[in-house]
N, C-alpha and C positions, 0 to 999 in steps of 0.2 A: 740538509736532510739526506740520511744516508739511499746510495742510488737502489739497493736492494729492498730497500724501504717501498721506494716507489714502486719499483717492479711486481711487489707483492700486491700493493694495492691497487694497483691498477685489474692485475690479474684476477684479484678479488671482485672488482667492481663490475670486468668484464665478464666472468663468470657470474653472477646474481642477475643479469641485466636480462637472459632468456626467461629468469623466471615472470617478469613483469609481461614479456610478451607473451606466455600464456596463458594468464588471467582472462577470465572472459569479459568480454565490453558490457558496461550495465550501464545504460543512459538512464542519468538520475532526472528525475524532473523537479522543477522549484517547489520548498515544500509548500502544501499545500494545493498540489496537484492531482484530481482526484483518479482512485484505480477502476480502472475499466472489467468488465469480466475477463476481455483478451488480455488483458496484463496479468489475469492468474491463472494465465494456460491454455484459455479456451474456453472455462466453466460459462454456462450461461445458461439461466434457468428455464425451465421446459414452459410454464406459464406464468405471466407478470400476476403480482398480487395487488390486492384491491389497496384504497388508502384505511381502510377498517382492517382488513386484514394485517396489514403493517401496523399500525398502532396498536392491535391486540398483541401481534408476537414482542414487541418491544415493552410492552406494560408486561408480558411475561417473565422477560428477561431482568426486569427489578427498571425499568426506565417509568416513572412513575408520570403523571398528566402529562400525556404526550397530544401535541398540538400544532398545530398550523404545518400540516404534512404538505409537500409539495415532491414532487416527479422530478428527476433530473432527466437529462440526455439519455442516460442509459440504464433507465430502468429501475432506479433506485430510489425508494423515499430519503427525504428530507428534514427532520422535524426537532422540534425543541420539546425540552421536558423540564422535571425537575433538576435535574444532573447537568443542564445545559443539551447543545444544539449534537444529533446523534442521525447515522445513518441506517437507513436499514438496507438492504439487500435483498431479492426477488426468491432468497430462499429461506426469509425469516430473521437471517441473524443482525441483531442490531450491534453500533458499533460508535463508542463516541467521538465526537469530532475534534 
């Protein structure tokens, strides 16, 4: 391998290598890891909604017999429908799982 060969590619390599160190760090979590409000920024809703109120906005949303709601940790229903097992969120929006 010619030696200018090398020298190029090294210099090449050496130069790209700052670009990786200024990517920002994003700790990925396994999937199926559920998102918190603070993992999208801070959002977090001014008052928790009922488990009727979460199953009306998600029957709105086109999620059709929604049942067997249950609370997580942070605030968010749980539930199964037609369309399979969907989340809602303390500001209405449902989302499936």
């Amino acid at each position: 391998m010619p030696k200018g060969f090398v020298i190029v590619l090294c210099l090449m390599l050496g130069a790209s290598s700052p670009a990786f160190a200024q990517a920002s760090p994003v700790s990925v979590g396994p999937l199926g890891t559920p998102i918190t409000p603070s993992d999208l920024g801070g959002w977090s809703a001014s008052t928790p909604i009922s488990a009727a109120e979460a199953a009306r906005d998600a029957r709105e949303q086109g999620f059709g017999k929604v049942a067997g709601l249950r609370k997580d940790d942070y605030g968010n229903w749980i539930a199964h429908s037609r369309k399979g097992a969907l989340i809602i969120f303390p500001d209405g929006s449902a989302f499936p799982l």
